[in-house]
C-alpha positions in Angstrom: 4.6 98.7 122.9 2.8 100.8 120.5 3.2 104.2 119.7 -0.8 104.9 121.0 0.7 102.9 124.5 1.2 106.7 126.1 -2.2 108.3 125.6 -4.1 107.4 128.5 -2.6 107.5 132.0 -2.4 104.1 132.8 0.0 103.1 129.7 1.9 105.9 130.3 2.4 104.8 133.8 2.8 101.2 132.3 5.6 102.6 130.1 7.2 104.3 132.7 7.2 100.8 134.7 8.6 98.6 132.3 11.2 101.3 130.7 12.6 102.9 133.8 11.5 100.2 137.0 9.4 102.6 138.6 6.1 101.3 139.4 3.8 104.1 140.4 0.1 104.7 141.1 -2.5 107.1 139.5 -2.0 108.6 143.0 1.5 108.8 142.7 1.4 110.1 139.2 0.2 113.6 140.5 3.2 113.6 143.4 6.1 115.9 143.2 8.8 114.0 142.0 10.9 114.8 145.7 8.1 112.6 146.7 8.5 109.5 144.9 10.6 106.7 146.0 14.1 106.3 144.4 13.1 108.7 142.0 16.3 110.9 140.9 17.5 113.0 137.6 18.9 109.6 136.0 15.3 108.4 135.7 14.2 112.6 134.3 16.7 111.5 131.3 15.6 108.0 131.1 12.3 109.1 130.7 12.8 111.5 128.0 14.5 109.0 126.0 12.0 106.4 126.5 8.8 108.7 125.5 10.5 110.0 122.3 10.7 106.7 121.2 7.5 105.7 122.6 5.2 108.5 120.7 8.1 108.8 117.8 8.0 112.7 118.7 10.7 114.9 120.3 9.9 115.8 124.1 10.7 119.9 124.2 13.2 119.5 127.5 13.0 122.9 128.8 9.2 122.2 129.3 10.1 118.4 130.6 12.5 120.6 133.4 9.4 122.4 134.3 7.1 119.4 135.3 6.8 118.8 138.7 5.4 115.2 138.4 4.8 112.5 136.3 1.0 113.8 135.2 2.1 116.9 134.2 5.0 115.1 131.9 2.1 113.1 130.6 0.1 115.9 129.8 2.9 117.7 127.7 4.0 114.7 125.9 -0.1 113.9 125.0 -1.1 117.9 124.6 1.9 119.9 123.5 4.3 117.6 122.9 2.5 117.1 119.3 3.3 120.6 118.4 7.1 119.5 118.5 7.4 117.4 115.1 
């Protein structure tokens, strides 16, 4: 996957289905995460790992703590996260 893969929506949400399993809607993507099916803090950690290596940028985890669903994570890794090289 390329490092570009994450930008829009729908490869991050393709990323997040073929790295952690989770296969989520647009709709979804804007759910709290108590909301999602089989979603638990494994898959928070998961993530991080597999979006640092996805965008080749560190993920500030305080602010990935602070999402409350996967759209916000989105935004900060394709808005702030740049500020984190």
């Amino acid at each position: 996957m390329s490092r570009d893969s994450t930008a829009g929506l729908a490869g991050f949400l393709e990323a997040v289905r073929d790295g952690l399993g989770l296969d989520l809607t647009e709709e979804q993507a804007a759910a709290d995460f108590d909301q999602l099916p089989d979603w638990d803090s494994v898959h928070l950690l998961r993530l991080l790992m597999l979006l640092e290596r996805e965008t080749g940028r560190s993920v500030p985890v305080s602010r990935l703590l602070e999402a409350r669903s996967m759209r916000e994570i989105h935004s900060l890794v394709t808005t702030e996260g740049r500020d984190t090289r």
